[in-house]
C-alpha positions in Angstrom: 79.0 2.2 -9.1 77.5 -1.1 -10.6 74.0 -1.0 -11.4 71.3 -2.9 -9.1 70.4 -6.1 -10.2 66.7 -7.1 -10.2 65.1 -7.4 -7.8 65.4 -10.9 -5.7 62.0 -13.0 -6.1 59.9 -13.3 -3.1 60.3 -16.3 -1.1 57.8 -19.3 -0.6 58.0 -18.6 2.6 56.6 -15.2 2.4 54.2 -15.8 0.1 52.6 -18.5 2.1 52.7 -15.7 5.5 50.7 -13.4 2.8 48.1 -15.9 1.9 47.7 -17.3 5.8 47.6 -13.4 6.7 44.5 -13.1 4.1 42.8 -16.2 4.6 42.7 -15.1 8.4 41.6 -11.7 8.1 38.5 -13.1 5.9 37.7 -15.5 8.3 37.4 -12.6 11.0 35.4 -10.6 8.6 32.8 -13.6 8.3 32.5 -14.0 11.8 31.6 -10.5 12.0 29.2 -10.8 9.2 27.9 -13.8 11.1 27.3 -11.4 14.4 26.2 -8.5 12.5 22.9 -11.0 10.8 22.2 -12.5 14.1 22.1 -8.7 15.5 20.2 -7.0 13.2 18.6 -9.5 11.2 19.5 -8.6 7.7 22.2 -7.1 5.9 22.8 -5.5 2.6 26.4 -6.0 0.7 26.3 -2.1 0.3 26.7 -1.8 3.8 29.3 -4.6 4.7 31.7 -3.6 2.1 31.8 -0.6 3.5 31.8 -1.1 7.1 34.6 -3.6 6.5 36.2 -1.0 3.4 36.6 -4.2 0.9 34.8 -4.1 -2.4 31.1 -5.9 -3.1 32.8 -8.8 -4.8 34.5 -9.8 -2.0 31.4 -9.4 0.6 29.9 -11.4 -2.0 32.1 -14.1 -1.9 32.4 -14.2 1.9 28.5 -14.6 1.7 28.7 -17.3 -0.6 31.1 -19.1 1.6 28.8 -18.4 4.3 25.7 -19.6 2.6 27.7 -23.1 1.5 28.3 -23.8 5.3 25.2 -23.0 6.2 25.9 -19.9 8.9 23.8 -17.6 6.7 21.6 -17.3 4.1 22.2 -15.3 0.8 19.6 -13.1 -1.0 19.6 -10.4 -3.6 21.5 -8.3 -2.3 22.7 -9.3 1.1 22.2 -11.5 3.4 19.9 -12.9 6.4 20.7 -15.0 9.4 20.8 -19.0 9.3 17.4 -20.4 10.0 15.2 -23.3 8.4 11.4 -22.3 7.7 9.7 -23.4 11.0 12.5 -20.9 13.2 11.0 -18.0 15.2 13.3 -15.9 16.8 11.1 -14.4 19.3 9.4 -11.3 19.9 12.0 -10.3 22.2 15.3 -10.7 19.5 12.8 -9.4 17.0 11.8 -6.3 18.7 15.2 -5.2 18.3 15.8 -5.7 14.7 15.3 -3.0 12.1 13.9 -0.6 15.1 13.8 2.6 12.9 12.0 0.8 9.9 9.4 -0.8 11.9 8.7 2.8 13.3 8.0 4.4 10.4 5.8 1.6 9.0 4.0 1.8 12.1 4.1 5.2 11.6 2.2 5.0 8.0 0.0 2.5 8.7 -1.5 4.8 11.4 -2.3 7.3 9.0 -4.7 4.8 7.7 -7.0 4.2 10.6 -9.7 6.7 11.1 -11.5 7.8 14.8 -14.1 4.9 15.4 -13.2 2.4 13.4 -12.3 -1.4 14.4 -9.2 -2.9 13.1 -7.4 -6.3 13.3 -3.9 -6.3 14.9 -1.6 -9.9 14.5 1.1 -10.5 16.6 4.0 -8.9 15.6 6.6 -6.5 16.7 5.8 -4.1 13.9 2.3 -4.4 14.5 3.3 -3.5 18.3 4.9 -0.2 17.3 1.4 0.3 15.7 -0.3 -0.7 18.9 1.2 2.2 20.4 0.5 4.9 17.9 -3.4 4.1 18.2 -3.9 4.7 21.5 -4.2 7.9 20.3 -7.2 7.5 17.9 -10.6 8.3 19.6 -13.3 5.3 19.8 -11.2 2.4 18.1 -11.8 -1.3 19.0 -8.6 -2.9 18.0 -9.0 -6.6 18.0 -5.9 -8.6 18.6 -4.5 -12.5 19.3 -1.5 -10.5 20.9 -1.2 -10.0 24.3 1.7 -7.5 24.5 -0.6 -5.5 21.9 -3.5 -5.5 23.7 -1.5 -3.8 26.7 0.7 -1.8 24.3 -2.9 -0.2 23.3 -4.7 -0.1 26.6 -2.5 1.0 28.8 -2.8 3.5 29.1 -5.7 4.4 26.7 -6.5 7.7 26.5 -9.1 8.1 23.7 -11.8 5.6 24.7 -10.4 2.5 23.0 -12.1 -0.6 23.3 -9.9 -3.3 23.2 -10.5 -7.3 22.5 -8.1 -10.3 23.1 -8.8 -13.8 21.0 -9.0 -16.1 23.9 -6.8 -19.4 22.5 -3.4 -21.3 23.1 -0.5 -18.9 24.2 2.3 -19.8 21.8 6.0 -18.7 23.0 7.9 -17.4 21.9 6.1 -15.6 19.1 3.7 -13.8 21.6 0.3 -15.1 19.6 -2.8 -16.5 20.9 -3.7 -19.5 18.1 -6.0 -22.4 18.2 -9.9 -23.0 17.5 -10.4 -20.6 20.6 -8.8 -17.7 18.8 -10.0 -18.7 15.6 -13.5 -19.1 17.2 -13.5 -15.6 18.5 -12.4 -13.6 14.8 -15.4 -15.5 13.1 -17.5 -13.1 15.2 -15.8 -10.2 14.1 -16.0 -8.1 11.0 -13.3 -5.2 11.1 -12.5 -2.3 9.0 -9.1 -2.7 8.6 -7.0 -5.6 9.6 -3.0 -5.2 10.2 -0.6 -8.2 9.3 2.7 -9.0 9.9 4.4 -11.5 8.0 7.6 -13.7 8.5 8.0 -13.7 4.5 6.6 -12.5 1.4 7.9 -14.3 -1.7 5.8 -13.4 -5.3 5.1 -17.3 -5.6 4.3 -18.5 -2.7 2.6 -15.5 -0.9 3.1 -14.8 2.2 4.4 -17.3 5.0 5.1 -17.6 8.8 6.8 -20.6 10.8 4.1 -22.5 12.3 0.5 -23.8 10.8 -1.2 -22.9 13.8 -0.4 -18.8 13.5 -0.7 -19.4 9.5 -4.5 -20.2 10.2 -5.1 -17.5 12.8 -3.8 -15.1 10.1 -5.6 -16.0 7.3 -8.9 -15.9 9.2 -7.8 -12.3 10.2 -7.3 -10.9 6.8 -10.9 -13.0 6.0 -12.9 -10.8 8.5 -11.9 -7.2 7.5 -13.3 -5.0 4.5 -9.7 -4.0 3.9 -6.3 -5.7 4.4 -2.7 -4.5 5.2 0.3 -6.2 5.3 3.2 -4.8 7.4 6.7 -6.0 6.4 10.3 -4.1 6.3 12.4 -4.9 3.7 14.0 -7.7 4.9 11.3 -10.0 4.3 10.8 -10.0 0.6 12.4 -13.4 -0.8 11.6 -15.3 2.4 9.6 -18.5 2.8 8.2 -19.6 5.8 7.3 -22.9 6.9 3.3 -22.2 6.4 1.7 -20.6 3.9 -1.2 -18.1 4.8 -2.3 -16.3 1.4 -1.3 -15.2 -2.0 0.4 -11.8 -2.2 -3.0 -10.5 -4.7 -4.9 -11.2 -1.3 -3.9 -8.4 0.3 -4.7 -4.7 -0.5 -1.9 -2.5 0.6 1.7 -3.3 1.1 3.3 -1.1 3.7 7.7 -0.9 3.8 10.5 0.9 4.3 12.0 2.8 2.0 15.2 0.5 2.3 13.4 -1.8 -0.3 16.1 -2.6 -3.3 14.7 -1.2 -6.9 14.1 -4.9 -8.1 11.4 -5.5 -5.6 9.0 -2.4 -5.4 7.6 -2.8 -9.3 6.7 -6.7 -8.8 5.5 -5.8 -5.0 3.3 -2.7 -6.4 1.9 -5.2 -9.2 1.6 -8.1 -6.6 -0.4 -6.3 -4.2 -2.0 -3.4 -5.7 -1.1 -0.4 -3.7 3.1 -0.4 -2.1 3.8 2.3 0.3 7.2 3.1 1.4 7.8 4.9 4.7 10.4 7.3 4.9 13.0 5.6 7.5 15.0 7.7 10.3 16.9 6.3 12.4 18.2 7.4 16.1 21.2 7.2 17.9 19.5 3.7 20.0 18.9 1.8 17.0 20.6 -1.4 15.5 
């Protein structure tokens, strides 16, 4: 029996099928990385190289490809949706991104307020989940430019809440009341602790939100309270807003998730003072 020859080279034609075969199943991937941002509202190359069982360099060079055409937006260590400065997505679409994290930042900032104290509550969807948790603490006023907060705390209050709503111009689709009105009605107020949520934090240019109009409301509110919170998953750090409302060293107490990548929580702890991380658990309904 002769012995085999080698083997035959592989055609041009099959090696142009290979690469079109590869070239299409990355494109699918990035469309899914696409969905999965616009979904949740952040993702983390940990998590898409393992959802999609490829290695971190190539997640990171689907993000980078992403980032050139502009249908996403690369930061350490993942990824957030496409969006200039001034976008708001909503409180709706918001409310449904990073459920579980939100709770339990709601969940230890309420360990802060005390039974008659008066806090300050900004629109927000993390400072909603808060909302809730305090209808349970006896004799607060919670003062709020909100009004999905103001309900999410009165109704029903149980524990003789008193609860105040800015008057001002109703912006959509953020949910906040903004304006000389609502501005007007914090100057009268001087609150214990005031709550803030934040569209960014960035360790230059502080922290930031999409409009001018909600930037002033903000910075009035963290004015007018003898202490000062800021409540922000950890999606947020290395975004810039349109608006800038203060430095980080404004603000006394940074509250996250536990989520927050290493290279942030030293610089963040520095930044602000004080960084708490609540412990995250998610449930079966969350994104």
């Amino acid at each position: 029996m002769s012995a085999a020859g080698p083997s035959a080279p592989e055609s041009p034609r099959h090696d142009e099928a290979a690469a079109r075969g590869g070239v299409e199943l990355a494109a699918s991937r990035r469309v899914e990385i696409v969905r999965l941002l616009e979904a949740s509202g952040a993702a983390r190359v940990t998590d898409l190289a393992e959802r999609f069982d490829v290695s971190e360099m190539t997640i990171r060079r689907d993000l980078d490809d992403l980032d050139r055409r502009g249908l996403a937006r690369k930061v350490h260590g993942g990824a957030l949706p496409t969006g200039g400065t001034t976008e708001d997505p909503g409180f709706e679409r918001k409310s449904r991104r990073a459920m579980a994290e939100k709770r339990a930042i709601a969940h230890a900032a309420a360990q802060m307020v005390e039974p008659g104290m008066s806090v300050i509550l900004s629109a927000g969807t993390t400072t909603w989940y808060l909302g809730a948790l305090l209808r349970e603490v006896p004799a607060l006023t919670v003062v709020t430019n909100s009004p999905n907060i103001a309900r999410q705390v009165h109704e029903p209050a149980t524990s003789g809440q008193h609860v105040v709503l800015t008057g001002g111009t109703f912006r959509t689709p953020s949910d906040a009341l903004v304006g000389e009105l609502a501005q007007a009605a914090l100057r009268q107020v001087h609150a214990d602790l005031t709550f803030l949520g934040v569209h960014g934090l960035d360790l230059e240019r502080g922290l930031t939100t999409p409009t001018l109009a909600e930037a002033e409301v903000d910075r009035l509110m963290l004015r007018q309270a003898h202490r000062t919170v800021v409540l922000a998953d950890h999606t947020k750090p290395g975004i810039v807003g349109f608006a800038h409302i203060a430095p980080l060293g404004d603000v006394d107490v940074l509250v996250c998730d536990d989520r927050l990548e290493e290279v942030w929580r030293s610089p963040l702890s520095e930044a602000f003072g004080t960084l708490r991380l609540a412990e995250v658990v998610h449930n079966d309904d969350d994104s």
